[in-house]
C-alpha positions as CSV (number, residue, x, y, z in Angstrom):
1,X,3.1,-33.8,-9.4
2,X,3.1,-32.4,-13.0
3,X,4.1,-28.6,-12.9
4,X,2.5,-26.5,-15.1
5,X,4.4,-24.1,-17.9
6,X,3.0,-21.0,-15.3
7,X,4.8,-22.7,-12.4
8,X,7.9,-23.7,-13.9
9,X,8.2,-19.9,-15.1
10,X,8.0,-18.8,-11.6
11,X,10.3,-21.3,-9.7
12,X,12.9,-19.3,-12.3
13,X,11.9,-16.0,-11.7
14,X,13.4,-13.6,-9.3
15,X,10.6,-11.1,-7.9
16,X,12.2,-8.0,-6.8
17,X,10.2,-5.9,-3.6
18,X,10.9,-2.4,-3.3
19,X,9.5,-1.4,-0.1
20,X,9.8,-5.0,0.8
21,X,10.0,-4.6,4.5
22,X,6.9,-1.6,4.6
23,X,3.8,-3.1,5.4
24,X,2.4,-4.4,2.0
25,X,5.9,-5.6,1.1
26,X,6.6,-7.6,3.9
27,X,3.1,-9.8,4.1
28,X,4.0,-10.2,-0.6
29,X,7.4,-11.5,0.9
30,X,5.8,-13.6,3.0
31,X,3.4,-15.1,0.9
32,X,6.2,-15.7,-2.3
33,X,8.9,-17.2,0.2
34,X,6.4,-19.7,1.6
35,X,5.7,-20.7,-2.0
36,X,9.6,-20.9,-2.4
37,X,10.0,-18.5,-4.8
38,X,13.3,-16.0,-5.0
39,X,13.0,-12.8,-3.4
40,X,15.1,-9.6,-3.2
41,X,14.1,-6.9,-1.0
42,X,15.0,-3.6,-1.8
43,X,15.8,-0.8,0.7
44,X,18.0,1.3,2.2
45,X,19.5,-1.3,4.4
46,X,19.0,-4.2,1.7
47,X,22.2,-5.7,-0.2
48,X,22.4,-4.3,-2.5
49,X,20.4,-0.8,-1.3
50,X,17.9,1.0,-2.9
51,X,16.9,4.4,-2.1
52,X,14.2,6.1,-4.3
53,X,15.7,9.6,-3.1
54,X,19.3,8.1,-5.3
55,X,21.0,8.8,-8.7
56,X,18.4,6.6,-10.9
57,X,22.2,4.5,-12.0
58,X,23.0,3.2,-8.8
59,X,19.1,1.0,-8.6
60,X,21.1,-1.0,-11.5
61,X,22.5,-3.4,-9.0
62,X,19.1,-4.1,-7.2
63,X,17.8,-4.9,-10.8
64,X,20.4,-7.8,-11.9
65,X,18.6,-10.9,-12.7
66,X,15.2,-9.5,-11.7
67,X,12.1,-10.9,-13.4
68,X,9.2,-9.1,-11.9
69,X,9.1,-6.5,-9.3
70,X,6.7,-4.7,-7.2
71,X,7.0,-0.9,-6.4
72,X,5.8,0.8,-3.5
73,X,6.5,4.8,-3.4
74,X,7.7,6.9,-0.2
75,X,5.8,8.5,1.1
76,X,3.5,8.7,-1.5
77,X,2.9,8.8,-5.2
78,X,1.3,12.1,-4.4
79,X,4.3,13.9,-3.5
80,X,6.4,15.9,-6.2
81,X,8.7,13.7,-8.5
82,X,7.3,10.9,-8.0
83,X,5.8,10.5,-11.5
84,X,9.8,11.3,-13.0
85,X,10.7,8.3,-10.0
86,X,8.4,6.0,-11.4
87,X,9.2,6.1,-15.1
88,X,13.0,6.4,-14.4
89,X,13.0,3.0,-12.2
90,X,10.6,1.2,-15.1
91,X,13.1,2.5,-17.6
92,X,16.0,0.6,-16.0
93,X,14.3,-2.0,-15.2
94,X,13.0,-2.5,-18.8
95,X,16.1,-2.2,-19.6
96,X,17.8,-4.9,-17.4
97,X,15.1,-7.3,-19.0
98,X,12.5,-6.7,-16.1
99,X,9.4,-8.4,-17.5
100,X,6.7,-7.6,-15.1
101,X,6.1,-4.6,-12.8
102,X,3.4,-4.3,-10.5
103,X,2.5,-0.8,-8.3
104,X,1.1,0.7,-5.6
105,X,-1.2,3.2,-6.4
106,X,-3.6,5.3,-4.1
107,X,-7.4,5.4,-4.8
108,X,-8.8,8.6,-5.8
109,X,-5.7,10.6,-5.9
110,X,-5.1,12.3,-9.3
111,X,-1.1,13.1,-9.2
112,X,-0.8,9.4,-8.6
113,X,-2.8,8.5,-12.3
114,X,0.8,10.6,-13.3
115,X,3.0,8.2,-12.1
116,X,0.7,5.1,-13.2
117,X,0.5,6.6,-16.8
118,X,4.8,7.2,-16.5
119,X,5.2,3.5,-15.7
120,X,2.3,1.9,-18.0
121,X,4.1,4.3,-21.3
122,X,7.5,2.1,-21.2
123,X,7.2,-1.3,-18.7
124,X,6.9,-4.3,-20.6
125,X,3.9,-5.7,-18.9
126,X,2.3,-3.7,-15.9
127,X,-0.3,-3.7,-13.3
128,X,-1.5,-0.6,-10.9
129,X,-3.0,-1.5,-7.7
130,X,-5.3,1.1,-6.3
131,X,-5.7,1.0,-2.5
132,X,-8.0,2.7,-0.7
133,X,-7.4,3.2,3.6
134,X,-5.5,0.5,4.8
135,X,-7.3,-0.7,7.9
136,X,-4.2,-1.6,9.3
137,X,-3.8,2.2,9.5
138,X,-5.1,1.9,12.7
139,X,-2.7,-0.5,14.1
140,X,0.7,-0.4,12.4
141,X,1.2,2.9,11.0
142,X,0.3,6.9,11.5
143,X,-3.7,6.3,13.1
144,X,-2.1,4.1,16.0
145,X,-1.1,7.1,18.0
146,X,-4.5,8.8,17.9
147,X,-5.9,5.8,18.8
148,X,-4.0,5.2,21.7
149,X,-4.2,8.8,22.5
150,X,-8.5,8.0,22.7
151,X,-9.3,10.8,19.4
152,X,-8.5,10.4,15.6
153,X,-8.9,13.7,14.4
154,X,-8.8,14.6,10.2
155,X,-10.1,17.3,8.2
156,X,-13.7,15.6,7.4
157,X,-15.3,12.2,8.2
158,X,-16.6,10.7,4.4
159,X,-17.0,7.2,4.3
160,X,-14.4,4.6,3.2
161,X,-14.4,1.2,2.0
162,X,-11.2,0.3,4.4
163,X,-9.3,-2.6,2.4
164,X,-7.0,-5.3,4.8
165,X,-3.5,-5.5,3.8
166,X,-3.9,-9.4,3.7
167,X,-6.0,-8.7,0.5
168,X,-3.7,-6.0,-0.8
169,X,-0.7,-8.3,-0.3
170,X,-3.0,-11.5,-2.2
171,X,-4.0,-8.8,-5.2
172,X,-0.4,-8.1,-5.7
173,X,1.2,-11.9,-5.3
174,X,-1.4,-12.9,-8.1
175,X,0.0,-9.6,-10.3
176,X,3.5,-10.6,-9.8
177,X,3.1,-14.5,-10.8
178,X,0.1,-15.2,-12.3
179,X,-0.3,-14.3,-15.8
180,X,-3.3,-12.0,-17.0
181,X,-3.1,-9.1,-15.2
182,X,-1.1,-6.5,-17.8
183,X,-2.4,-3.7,-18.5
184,X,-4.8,-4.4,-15.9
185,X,-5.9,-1.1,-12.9
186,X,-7.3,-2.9,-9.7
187,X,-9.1,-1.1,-7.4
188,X,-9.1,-2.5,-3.4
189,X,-11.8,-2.0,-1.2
190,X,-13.5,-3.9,2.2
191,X,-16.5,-5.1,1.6
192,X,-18.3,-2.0,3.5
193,X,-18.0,1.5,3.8
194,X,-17.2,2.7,7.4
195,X,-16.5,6.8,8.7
196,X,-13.9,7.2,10.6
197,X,-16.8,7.8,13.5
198,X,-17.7,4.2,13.0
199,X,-14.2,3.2,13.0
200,X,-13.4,4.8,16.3
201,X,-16.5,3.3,17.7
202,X,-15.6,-0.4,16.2
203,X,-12.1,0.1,18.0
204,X,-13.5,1.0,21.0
205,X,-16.1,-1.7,21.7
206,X,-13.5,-4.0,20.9
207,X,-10.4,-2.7,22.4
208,X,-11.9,-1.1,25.9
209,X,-10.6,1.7,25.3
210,X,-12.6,5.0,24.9
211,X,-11.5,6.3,20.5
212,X,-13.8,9.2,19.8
213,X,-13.5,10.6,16.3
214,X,-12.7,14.8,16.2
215,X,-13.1,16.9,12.8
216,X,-10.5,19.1,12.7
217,X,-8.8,22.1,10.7
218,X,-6.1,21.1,7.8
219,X,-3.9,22.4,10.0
220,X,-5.0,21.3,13.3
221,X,-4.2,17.7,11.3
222,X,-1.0,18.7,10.3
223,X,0.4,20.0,13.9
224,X,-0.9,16.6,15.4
225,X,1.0,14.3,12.8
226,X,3.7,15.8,14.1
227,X,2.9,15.6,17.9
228,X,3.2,12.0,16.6
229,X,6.6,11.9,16.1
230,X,8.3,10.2,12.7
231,X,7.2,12.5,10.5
232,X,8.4,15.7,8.8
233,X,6.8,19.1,7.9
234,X,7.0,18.9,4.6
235,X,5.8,15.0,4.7
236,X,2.8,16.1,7.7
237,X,1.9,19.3,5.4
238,X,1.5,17.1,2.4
239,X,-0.6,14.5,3.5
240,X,-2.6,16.5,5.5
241,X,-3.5,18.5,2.2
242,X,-4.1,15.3,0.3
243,X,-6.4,14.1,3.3
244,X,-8.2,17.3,2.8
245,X,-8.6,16.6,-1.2
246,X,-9.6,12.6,-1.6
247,X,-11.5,12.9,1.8
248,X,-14.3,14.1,-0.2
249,X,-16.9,11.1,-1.2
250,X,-15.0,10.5,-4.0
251,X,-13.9,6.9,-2.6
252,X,-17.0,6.4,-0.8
253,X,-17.8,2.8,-3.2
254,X,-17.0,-0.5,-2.6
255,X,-15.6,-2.0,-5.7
256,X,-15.3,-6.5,-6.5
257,X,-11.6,-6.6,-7.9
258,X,-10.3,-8.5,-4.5
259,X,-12.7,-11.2,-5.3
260,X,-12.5,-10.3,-9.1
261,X,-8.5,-11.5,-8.6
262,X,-8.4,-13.3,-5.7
263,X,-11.3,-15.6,-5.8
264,X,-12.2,-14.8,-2.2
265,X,-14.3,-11.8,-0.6
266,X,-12.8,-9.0,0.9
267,X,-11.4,-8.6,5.0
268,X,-14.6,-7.4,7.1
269,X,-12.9,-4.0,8.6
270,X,-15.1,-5.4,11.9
271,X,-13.1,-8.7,11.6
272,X,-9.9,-6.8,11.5
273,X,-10.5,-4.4,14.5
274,X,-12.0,-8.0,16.6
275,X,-8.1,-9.8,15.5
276,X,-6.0,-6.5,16.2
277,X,-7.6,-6.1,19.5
278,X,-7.0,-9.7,20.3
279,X,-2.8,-8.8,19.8
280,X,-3.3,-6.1,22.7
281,X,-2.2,-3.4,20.5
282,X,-4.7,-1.3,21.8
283,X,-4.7,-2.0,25.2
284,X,-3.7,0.4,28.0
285,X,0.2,0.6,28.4
């Protein structure tokens, strides 16, 4: 087979993950390790570690012989110094000859524009992917308890465009090693929008099991993330508030970039709940 200048550059670059194990960075591991591709994961427990929360010096390690890298942000780019985060790890990476970064972004939330407009000012090429609701929400991360609890309770009920992680993780492998995307701002969404009502009821008739959707107080949120367990105040409080502020229609449009990059139409959020159900995540325990 004749390789291609695009595919020769890639078997010789090394594509760093921050957040590699988290739930978008593991399935773009995936996907760049079947292709064969060199990988570094970068996390607390990682070798070397990275830790968003450290001196911005000691992420130098985690950046040596990096090509491209994708950033994901915890817990959010929301929270306070996220934006200063951001443009300090793009510095360094810049920098250590970083070529390409690619990151995370969250749909409709204005303190995350901050940190997009921090890395997009000194990265040498960039690309901002803006997620909307995972659906996977519902099965791998902070909506699973409600769910098995039978009520998902949040301050309003607007609809979303819930966008699969599969398609997040595709967007972000064709950022990281095709060329094309700088300077580029994709925005995910399914192919439908859904309320958290509808949601609840798609779980349900799937699953068996009775998932009734509550409106609830900020607070009344806030104090049930908790009950959750995993979570802090500070962490519960602030998402709870953001809830409150991009739960407000502003999302509530499906946009074509997953096709627009991909080639291939968005996850169904029906198709997702029919395949989670079928792992017995929702089943009675």
């Amino acid at each position: 087979m004749v390789r291609t200048g695009a595919q020769r550059c890639n078997k010789r670059m090394t594509y760093l993950l921050i957040g590699g194990t988290g739930k978008t960075g593991r399935r773009v591991n995936d996907r760049l390790t079947a292709r064969g591709l060199p990988v570094r994961v970068g996390s607390r427990t990682g070798a070397p570690p990275f830790d968003w929360n450290a001196d911005p010096d000691t992420w130098i390690p985690v950046l040596e012989g990096v090509s491209a890298a994708y950033l994901t942000y915890y817990p959010d780019l929301a929270f306070p110094g996220a934006p200063e985060s951001i443009r300090a790890f793009a510095e360094r990476a810049t920098a250590a000859g970083v070529r390409r970064l690619v990151l995370l972004s969250g749909r409709g939330e204005e303190e995350a524009e901050v940190a997009e407009r921090e890395l997009a000012a000194v990265a040498t090429e960039w690309t901002v992917v803006r997620a909307t609701w995972f659906a996977q929400d519902f099965n791998e991360h902070f909506l699973l308890p409600p769910v098995l609890a039978g009520e998902i309770a949040l301050p309003t009920d607007v609809p979303e465009p819930f966008v699969d992680l599969e398609d997040v993780a595709d967007v972000v492998v064709a950022a990281l090693t095709e060329e094309g995307h700088h300077g580029m701002t994709y925005e995910l969404t399914g192919p439908r929008l859904v309320t958290f009502a509808e949601a609840a009821a798609e779980i349900s008739a799937a699953s068996g099991r009775p998932v009734r959707f509550q409106s609830v107080t900020p607070a009344e949120c806030a104090a049930r993330m908790l009950a959750g367990g995993g979570m802090s105040v500070e962490e519960a409080e602030a998402l709870t508030d953001l809830f409150a502020r991009i739960l407000d229609g502003r999302n509530a449009h499906v946009t074509g970039d997953v096709k627009r990059v991909t080639g291939h139409e968005p996850r169904d959020f029906r198709d997702f709940v029919k395949a989670a159900a079928m792992t017995g995540v929702w089943d009675e325990h």
